[in-house]
DRENTI-574865 format. One line per field, with one value per residue (C-alpha): residue in three letters; y, x, z. Coordinates in steps of 0.001 Angstrom, whole numbers, plus 500000, padded with zeros to 6 digits. Example, Ala and Ser with C-alpha at 12.3 -4.5 7.8 and 13.67 -1.06 7.14 Angstrom:
<sites>
r	c(ALA  SER)
Y	c(495500  498940)
X	c(512300  513670)
Z	c(507800  507140)
</sites>
This chain:
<sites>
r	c(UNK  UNK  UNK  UNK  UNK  UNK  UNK  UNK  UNK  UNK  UNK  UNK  UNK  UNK  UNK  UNK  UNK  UNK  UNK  UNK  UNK  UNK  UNK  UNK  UNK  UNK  UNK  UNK  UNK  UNK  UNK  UNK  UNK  UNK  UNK  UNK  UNK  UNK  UNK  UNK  UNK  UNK  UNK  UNK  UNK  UNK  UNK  UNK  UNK  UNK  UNK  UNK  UNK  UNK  UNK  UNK  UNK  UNK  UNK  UNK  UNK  UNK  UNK  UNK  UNK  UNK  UNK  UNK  UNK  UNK  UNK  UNK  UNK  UNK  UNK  UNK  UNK  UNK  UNK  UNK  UNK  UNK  UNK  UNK  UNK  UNK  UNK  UNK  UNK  UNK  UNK  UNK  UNK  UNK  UNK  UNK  UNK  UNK  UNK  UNK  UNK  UNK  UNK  UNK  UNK  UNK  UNK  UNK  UNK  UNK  UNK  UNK  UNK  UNK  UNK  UNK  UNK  UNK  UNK  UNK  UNK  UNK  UNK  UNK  UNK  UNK  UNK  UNK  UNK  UNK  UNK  UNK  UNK  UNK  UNK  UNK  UNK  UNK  UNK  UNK  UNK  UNK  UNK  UNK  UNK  UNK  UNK  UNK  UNK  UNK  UNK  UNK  UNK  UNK  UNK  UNK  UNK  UNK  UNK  UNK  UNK  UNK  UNK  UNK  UNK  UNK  UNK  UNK  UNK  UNK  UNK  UNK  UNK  UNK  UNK  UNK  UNK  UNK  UNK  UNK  UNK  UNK  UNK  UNK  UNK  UNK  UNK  UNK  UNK  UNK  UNK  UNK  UNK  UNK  UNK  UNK  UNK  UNK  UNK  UNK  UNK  UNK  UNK  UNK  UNK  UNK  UNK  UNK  UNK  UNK  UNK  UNK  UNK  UNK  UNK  UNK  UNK  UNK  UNK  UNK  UNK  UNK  UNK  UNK  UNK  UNK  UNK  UNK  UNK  UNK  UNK  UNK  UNK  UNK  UNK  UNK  UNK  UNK  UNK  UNK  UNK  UNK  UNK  UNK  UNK  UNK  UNK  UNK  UNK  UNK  UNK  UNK  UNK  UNK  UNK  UNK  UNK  UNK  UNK  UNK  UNK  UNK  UNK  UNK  UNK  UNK  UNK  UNK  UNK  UNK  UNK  UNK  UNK  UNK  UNK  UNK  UNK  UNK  UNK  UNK  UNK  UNK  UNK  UNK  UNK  UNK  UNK  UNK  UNK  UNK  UNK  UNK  UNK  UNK  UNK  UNK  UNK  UNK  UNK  UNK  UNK  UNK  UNK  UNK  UNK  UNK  UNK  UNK  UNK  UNK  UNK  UNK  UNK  UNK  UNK  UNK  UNK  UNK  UNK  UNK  UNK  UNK  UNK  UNK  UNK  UNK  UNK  UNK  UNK  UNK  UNK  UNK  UNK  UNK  UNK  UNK  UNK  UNK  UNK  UNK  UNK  UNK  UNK  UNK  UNK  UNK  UNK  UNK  UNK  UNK  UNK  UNK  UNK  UNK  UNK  UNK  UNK  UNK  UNK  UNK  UNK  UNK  UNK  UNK  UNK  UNK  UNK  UNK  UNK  UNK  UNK  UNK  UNK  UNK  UNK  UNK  UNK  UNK  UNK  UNK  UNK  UNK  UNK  UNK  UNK  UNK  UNK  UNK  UNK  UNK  UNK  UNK  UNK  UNK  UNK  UNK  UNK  UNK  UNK  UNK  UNK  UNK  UNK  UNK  UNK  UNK  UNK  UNK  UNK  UNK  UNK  UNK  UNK  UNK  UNK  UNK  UNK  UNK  UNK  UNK  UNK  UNK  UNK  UNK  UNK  UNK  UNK  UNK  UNK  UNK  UNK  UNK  UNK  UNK  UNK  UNK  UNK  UNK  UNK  UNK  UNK  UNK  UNK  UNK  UNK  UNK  UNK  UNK  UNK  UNK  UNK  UNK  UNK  UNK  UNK  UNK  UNK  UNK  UNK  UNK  UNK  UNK  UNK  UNK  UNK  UNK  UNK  UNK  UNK  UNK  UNK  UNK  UNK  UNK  UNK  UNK  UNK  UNK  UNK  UNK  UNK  UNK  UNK  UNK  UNK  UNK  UNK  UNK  UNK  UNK  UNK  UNK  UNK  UNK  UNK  UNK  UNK  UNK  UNK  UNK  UNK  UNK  UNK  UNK  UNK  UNK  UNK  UNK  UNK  UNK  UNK  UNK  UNK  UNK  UNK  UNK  UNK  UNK  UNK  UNK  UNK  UNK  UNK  UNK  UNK  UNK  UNK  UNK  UNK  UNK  UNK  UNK  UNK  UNK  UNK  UNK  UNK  UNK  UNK  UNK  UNK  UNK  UNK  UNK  UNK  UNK  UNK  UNK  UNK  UNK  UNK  UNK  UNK  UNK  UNK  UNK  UNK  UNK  UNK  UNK  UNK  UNK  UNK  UNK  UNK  UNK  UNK  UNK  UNK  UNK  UNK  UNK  UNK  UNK  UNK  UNK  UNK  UNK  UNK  UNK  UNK  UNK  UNK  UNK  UNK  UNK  UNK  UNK  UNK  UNK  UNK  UNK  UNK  UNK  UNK  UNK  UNK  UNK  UNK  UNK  UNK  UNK  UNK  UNK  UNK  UNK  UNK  UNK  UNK  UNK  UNK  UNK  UNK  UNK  UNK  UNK  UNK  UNK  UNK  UNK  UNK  UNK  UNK  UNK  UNK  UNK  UNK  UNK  UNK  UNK  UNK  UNK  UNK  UNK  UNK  UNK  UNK  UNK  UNK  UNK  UNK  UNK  UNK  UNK  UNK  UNK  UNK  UNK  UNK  UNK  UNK  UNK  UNK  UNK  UNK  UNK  UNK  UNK  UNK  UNK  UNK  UNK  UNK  UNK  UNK  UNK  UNK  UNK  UNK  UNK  UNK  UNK  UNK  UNK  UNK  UNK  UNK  UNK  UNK  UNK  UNK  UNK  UNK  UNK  UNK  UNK  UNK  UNK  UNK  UNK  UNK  UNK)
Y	c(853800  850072  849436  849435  852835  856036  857935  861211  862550  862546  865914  867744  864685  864542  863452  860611  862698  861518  861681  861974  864037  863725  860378  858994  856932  852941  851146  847558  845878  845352  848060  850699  849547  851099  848979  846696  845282  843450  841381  838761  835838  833951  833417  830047  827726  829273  827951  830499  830053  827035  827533  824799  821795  820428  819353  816597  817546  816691  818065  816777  819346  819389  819049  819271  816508  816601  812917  811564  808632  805773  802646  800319  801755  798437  796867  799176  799362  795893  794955  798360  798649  801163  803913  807023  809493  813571  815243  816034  812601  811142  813054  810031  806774  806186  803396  804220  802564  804565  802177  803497  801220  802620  805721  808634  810519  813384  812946  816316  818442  820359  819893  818821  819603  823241  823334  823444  821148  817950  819656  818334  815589  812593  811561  815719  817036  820010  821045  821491  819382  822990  823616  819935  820576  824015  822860  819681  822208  823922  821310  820679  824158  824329  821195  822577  825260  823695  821532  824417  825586  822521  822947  826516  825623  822747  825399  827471  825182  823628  827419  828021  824572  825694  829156  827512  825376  827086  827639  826301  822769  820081  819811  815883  816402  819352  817009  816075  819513  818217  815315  817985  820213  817191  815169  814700  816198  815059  818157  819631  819207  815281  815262  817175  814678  811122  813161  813429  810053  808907  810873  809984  813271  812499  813987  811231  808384  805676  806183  807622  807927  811045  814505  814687  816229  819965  819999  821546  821995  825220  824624  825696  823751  825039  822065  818239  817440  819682  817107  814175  815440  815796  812490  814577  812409  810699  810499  813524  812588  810374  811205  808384  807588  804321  801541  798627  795235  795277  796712  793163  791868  794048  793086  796368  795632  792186  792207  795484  794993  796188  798399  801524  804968  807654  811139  812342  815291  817032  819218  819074  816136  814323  815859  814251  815683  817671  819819  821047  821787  819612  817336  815654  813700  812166  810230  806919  806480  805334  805644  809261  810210  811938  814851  817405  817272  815877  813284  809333  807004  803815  801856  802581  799218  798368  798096  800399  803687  803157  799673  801326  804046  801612  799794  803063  802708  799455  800134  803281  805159  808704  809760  813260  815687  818188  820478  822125  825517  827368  829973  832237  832185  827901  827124  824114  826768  825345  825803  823001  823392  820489  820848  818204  814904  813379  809929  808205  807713  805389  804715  803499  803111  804816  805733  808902  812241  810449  807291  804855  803553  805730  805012  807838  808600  810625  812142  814002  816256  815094  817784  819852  820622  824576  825968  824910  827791  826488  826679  825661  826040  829425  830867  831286  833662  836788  838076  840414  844046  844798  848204  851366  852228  848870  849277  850042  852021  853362  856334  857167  856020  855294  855770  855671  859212  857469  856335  852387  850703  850394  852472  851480  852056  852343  851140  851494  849910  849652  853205  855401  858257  855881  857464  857203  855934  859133  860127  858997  860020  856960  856497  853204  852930  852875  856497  856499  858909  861552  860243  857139  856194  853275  850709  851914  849764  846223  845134  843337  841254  841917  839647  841873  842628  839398  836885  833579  831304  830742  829357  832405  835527  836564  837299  834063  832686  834420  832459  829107  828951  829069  832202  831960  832801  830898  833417  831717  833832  837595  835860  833548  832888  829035  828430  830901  831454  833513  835918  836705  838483  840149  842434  845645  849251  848284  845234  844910  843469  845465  846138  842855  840463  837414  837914  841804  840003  842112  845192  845284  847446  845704  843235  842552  844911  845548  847076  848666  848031  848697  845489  845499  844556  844393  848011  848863  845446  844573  842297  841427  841644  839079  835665  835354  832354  830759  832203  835710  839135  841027  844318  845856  846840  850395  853325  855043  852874  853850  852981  850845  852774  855674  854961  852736  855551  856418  855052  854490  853666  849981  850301  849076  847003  844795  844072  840924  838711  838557  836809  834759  832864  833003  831647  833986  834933  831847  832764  829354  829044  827876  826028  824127  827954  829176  826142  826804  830433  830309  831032  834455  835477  834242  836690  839608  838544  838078  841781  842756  841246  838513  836913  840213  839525  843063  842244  839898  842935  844719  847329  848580  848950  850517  852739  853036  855022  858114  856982  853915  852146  849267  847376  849084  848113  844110  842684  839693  836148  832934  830962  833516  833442  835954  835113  838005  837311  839461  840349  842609  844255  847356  846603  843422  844710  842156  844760  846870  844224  844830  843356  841699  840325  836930  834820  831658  830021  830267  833130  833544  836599  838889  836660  839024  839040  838726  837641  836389  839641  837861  839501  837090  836819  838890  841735  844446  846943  849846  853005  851748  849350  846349  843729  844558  841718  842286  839450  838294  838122  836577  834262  830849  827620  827641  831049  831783  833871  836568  838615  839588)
X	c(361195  361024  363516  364444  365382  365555  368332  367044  366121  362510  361699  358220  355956  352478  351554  348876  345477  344374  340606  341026  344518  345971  346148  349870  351226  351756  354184  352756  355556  354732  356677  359558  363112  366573  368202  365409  365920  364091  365955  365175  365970  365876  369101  370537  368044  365280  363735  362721  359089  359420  358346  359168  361169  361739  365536  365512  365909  369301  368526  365975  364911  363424  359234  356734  353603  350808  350321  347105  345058  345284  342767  342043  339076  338243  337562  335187  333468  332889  331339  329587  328366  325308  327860  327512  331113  331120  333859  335185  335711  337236  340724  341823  342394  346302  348480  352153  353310  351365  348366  344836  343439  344254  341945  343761  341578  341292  342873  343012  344914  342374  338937  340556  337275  337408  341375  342546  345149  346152  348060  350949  351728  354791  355656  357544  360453  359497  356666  353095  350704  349204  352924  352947  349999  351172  354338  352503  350551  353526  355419  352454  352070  355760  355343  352030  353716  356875  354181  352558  355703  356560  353147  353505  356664  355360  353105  355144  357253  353734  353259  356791  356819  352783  354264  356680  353938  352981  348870  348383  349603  347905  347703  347872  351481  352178  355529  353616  352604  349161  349998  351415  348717  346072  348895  346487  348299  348032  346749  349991  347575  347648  351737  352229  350042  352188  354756  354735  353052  356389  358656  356806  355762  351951  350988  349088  349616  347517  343942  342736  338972  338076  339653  343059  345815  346727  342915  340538  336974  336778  339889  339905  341107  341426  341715  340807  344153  345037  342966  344665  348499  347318  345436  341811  340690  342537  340901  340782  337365  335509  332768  333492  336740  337163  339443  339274  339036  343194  342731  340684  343558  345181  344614  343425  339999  339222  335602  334601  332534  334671  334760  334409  334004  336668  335592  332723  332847  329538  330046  326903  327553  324235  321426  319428  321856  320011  322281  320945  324324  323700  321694  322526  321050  323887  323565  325628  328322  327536  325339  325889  327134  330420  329733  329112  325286  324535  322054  321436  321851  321923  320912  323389  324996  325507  329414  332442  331619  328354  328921  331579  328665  326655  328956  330153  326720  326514  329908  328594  331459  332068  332805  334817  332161  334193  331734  332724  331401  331762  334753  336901  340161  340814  342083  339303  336782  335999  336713  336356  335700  336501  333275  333808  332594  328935  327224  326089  322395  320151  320310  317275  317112  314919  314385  315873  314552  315741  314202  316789  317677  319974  321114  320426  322618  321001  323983  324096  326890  328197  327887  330636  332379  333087  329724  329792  331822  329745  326016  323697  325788  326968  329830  328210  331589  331807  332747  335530  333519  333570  333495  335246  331932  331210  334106  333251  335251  337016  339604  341314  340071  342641  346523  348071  346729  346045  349746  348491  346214  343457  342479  344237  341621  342610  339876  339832  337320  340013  341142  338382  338049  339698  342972  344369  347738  350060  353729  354845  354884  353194  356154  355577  358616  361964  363696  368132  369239  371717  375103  374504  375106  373023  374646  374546  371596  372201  372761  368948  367945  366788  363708  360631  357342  357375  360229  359367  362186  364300  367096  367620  366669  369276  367835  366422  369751  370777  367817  369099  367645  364587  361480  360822  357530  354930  351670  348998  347427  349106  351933  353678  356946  357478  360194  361687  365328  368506  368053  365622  367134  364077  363787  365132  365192  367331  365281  363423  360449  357009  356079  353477  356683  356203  359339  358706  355917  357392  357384  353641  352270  349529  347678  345260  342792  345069  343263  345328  343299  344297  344130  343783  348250  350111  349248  348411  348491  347140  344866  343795  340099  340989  342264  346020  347277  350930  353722  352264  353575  352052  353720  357528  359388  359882  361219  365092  367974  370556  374015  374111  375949  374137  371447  373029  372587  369262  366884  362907  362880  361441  361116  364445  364777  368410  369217  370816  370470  373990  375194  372257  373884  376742  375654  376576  376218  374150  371846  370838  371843  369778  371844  369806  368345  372401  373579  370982  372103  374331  377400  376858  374984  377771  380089  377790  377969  381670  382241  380269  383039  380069  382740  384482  384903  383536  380362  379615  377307  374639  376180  372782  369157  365682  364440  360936  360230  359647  358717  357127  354578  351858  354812  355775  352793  352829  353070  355794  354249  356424  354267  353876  351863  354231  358462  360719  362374  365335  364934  367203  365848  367648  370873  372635  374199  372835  373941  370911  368588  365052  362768  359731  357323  355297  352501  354071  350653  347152  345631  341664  340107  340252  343344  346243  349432  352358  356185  359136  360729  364223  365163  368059  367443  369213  370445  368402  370105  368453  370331  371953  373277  370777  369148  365841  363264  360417  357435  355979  351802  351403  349236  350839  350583  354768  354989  358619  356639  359537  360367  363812)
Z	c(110263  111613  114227  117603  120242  118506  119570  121856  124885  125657  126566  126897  126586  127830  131438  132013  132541  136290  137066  140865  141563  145057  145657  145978  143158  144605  142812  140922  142946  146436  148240  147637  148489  146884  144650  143440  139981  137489  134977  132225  134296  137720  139560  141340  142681  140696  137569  134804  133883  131648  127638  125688  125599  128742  129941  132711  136133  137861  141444  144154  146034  149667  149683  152270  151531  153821  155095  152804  154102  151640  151402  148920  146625  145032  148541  149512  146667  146212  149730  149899  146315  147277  149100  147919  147439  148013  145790  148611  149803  146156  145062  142875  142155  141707  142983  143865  140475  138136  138017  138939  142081  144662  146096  147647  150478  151664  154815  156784  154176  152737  150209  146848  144972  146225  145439  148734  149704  147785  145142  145517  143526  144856  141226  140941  142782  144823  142117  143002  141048  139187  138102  136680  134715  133459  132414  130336  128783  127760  126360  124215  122950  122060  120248  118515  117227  115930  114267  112481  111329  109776  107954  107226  105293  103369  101722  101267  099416  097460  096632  095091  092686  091703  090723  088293  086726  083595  083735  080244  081640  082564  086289  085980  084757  086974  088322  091466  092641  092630  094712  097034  097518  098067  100286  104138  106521  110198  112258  114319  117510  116781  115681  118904  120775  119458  120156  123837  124135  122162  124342  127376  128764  129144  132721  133763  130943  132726  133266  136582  138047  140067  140440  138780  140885  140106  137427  140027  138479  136577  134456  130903  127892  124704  122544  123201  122495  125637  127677  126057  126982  130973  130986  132256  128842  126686  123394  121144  119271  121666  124115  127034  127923  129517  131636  129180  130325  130480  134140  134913  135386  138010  141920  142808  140265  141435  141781  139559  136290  133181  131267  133334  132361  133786  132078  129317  126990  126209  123317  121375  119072  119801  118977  122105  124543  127645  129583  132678  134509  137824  136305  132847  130083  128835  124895  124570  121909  118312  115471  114391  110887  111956  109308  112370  111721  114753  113415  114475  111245  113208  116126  118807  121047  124660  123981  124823  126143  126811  128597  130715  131465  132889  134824  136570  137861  139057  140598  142163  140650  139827  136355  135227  133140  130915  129203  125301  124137  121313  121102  118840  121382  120325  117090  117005  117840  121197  124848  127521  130864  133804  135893  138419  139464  138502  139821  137210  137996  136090  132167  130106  126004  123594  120266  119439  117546  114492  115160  115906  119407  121551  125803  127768  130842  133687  135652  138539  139962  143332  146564  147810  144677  143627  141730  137854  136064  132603  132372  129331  126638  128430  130356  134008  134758  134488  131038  129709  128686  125318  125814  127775  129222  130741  133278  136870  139015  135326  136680  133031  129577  128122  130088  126825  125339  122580  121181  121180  118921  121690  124385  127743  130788  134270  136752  140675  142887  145865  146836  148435  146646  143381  142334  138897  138324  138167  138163  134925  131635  128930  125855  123880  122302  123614  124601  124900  126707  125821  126695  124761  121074  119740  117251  113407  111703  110570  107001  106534  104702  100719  100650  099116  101194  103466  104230  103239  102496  105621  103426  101522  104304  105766  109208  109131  108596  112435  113976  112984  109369  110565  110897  114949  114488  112910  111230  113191  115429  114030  115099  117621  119185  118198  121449  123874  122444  123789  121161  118610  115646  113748  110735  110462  109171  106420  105562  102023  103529  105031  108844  108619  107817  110226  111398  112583  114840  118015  116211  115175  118782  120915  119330  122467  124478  127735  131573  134357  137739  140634  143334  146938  148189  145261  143550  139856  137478  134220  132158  128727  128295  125183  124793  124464  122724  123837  121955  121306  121803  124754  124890  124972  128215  126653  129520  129006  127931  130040  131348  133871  136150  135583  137829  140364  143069  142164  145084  145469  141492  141178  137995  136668  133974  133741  129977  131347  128212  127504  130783  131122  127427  129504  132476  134876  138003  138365  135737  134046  130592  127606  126174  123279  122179  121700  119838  117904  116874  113230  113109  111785  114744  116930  114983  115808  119415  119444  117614  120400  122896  123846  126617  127628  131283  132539  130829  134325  135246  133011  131027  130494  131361  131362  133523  133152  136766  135066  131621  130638  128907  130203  131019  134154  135882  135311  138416  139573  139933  141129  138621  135749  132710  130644  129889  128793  125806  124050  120724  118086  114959  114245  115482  116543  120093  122472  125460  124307  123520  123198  126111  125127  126923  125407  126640  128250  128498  126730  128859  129432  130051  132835  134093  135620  133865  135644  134407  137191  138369  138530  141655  143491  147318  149756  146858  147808  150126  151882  152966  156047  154456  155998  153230  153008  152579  150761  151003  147667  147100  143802  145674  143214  144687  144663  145690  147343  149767  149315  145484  147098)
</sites>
């Protein structure tokens, strides 16, 4: 049966098997306090983690920017043309109006290069530079992904007119069907990229030199076009990025040599490329065939890219080195990896493996910059384990007894002896308990096998007309929404509809470890892409009420989806997500009295302190990489929602998951009566310093 809770009791289940009994069960959040809960949302004055498209900002709030030396770059380059910069010296070049010229040092505040200090960027309210970056990253993915929807659709639709075409035909008179399926269609990456140049939501539109604020060296990419939307480099197919000779013009250049080169890619599209991590042999622009082969067909030219090369040398300037490797977690089958700040060297030309001339670039990486996380065409980090019996410090193979669709290992290198995590019982899907009745099933929808047509599904119909997930990936959320009304039991269509996505168990290899202050948390030892499922918040539905006495349980969950659409309580609504909802969703909400004034407080929630899944042990981050999202399958009782966590960002490897608590300041109580403060250790570069 597909669905959502099954009504019973859980009763007699299995405990967690613990390698090393005895030792005292610490809670993933960072300390025990009565009345701590979790809930979907942040309250007043707090932002939820952002997925999607962004609204414009209304409120300034107060910031603290450490005082930054400024002088003029050009200047000093220009009577001092031999000087020599450190990393740690350069942070960038950026004049108060948005135009580069103008060098920002590192006056005091920390060593930019080593990403300490400088992240704070004047041009955003309040917001670190990091959180400017992983919001632009955002907004592209949402826009990605309503891209490849689009796409999705339009083959859908060139599928339906072909099936109609009787195969005898001819396919020249097929009434344009053929015309359809051969139609070019721009890549979504590329729509989504002229669409935030259009919209103007580039990070940093105009070209900068040196370290980009809130990009420290080490930071992944998993598309060009990623690089493009943050301004790191702004061209999704060529090598050198460059200042043309427009920025001649400007004040701040008078007495440079133009044009000069800002960034390079090496990705292995030159076949004379020599990649020795510090030092590089870079090959010039031009003259390749373009068909991925890698091979010279022509003389290359001292002209764009490879003029701007050279006069980065003459100009003793540094240049950005972003280095591409193969990969299965990128749609365009590449990672890149910002690795910091290189001096161009010297330059000479020379005929090439293939016999025509090619401009070699010797580059070397400038000093006191974090140690390269990319090697020779290798990861230098350390990589995810493929296997259980790869883990060190492993406590219990698999926490799960085997009710997921991969092992879940618990690993402990902290504790002395290492202690297993104990004192619950694993349950992956939702348990009710006994005094509650769930909703009777919803209706469905009668498509057969999969739901394709939006226009004629009927739970399509309650999402806006639209599937929110597109199939890329297994699966993934297109935009975070108020509700997400999926499939059901009384559906005609199979578990592996698109739009069951949620209901499919883990789709990623999951760890429990145990860390040094914050307790038990989790990580994927696989890539998760933006918009995909990560696991359920499964425990016991229960009443509110019900457990509002219970103390020492940080473990409950707040089904508060219903007054964050309302807006209560200071909750902030999402507004363009509930307009979008039809107008048969809104009259399942209203026959479940959706603006009943009692319903200010939760009328349910989970409590997963006893009984739980890998859920209970994600840990709370101010700047999280996960967003809880409420979805309905079985029912359409928003009170009882299902809670569902999804990635909010592309996530590497090894990289903790964490999702905003919600806890408002000041609410948690302790015995006597006294708010009890509870500091926060996410360690985020706009940590609150306090979850509650």
């Amino acid at each position: 049966m597909v669905g959502d809770a099954v009504e019973r009791v859980p009763v007699a289940l299995p405990m967690v098997p613990a390698v090393s009994p005895g030792g005292e069960e610490i809670a993933s959040v960072e300390a025990t306090a009565s009345g701590g809960r979790r809930c979907s949302l942040r309250y007043m004055g707090k932002e939820r983690p952002y997925y999607g498209r962004k609204k414009v900002e209304t409120g300034a709030k107060k910031q603290v920017v450490r005082k930054r030396a400024k002088l003029d770059f050009g200047k000093q380059v220009s009577e001092a043309p031999s000087a020599s910069f450190r990393s740690d010296e350069l942070v960038d070049l950026n004049t108060g109006g948005g135009v580069e010229g103008e060098a920002v040092l590192n006056g005091g505040g920390g060593n930019v290069a080593n990403g300490e200090g400088g992240d704070r960027d004047q041009t955003g309210p309040g917001k670190s530079a990091q959180a400017r970056v992983k919001e632009t990253l955002r907004a592209f993915n949402s826009h990605y992904l309503h891209f490849v929807q689009e796409e999705e659709q339009r083959f859908k639709q060139v599928g339906a007119k072909l099936s109609k075409v009787p195969k005898s035909s001819n396919p020249k008179r097929g009434g344009g069907c053929e015309e359809d399926v051969k139609r070019a269609s721009k890549r979504p990456d590329l729509k989504a990229i002229s669409k935030m140049i259009e919209t103007g939501t580039v990070l940093y539109p105009e070209k900068r030199m040196g370290h980009l604020p809130g990009i420290d060296a080490g930071h992944q990419f998993y598309s060009r076009a990623e690089m493009v939307v943050v301004g790191l480099h702004s061209h999704w197919l060529n090598g050198i990025d460059y200042m043309g000779q427009s920025y001649a013009k400007l004040e701040q250049y008078k007495g440079y040599k133009f044009p000069l080169a800002v960034c390079i890619v090496l990705s292995g599209m030159y076949e004379d490329d020599l990649d020795n991590s510090e030092n590089i042999v870079y090959t010039g622009q031009g003259g390749h065939d373009l068909l991925g082969n890698k091979h010279q067909i022509r003389d290359q030219k001292m002209e764009r890219g490879n003029l701007a090369l050279k006069n980065s040398m003459e100009n003793c300037l540094p240049v950005r080195v972003v280095r591409g490797h193969e990969s299965a977690s990128s749609y365009c089958g590449k990672v890149y990896t910002y690795d910091g700040l290189y001096k161009v060297d010297s330059y000479w030309a020379e005929k090439g493996i293939s016999g025509f001339t090619v401009f070699k670039y010797q580059l070397k990486r400038l000093e006191a910059q974090p140690r390269l996380m990319t090697g020779q065409v290798r990861f230098a980090r350390s990589q995810a384990p493929t296997s259980i019996s790869e883990l060190q410090g492993l406590v219990c193979p698999d926490i799960s007894g085997g009710q997921e669709t991969f092992p879940i290992p618990a690993t402990n290198i902290v504790d002395d002896p290492p202690v297993a995590p104990t004192g619950f019982t694993y349950q992956k899907s939702l348990q009710v308990a006994g005094n509650l009745k769930i909703p009777a099933n919803a209706v469905g929808c009668k498509c057969k096998r999969y739901c394709i047509d939006p226009r004629t599904c009927a739970c399509a119909s309650l999402n806006g007309s639209d599937f929110p997930y597109v199939h890329k990936d297994g699966g993934r959320l297109v935009e975070a929404k108020a509700v997400v009304f999926e499939c059901g039991p009384n559906c005609g269509c199979s578990i592996d509809c698109v739009n069951r996505t949620s209901q499919q168990g883990l789709k990623y290899r999951l760890e429990v470890f145990r860390t040094l202050n914050k307790g038990w948390a989790v990580r994927s030892w696989d890539t998760i892409p933006s918009g995909a499922p990560v696991c359920e918040y499964t425990g016991i539905l229960r009443k509110t009420d019900d457990v509002e006495n219970v103390s020492e349980n940080n473990y409950i969950f707040d089904i508060d989806c219903l007054q964050t659409m309302q807006g209560l309580d200071g909750r902030e609504i999402k507004t363009a997500s509930v307009i979008s909802l039809s107008s048969a969703a809104w009259g399942y909400l209203f026959s479940y009295q959706l603006y009943d004034k009692k319903s200010e407080v939760p009328e349910y929630c989970i409590d997963a302190g006893s009984i739980g899944n890998v859920a209970r042990f994600i840990n709370h981050s101010c700047q999280p990489n996960l967003f809880v999202q409420c979805v309905l399958s079985s029912h359409h009782d928003i009170k009882m929602a299902k809670i569902m966590l999804f990635a909010a960002d592309t996530i590497p490897p090894l990289q903790e998951l964490t999702y905003d608590y919600g806890y408002a300041l000041d609410s948690v109580v302790g015995r006597d009566g006294k708010i009890i403060k509870m500091p926060c250790y996410c360690g985020a570069v706009d940590c609150r310093k306090r979850l509650y």
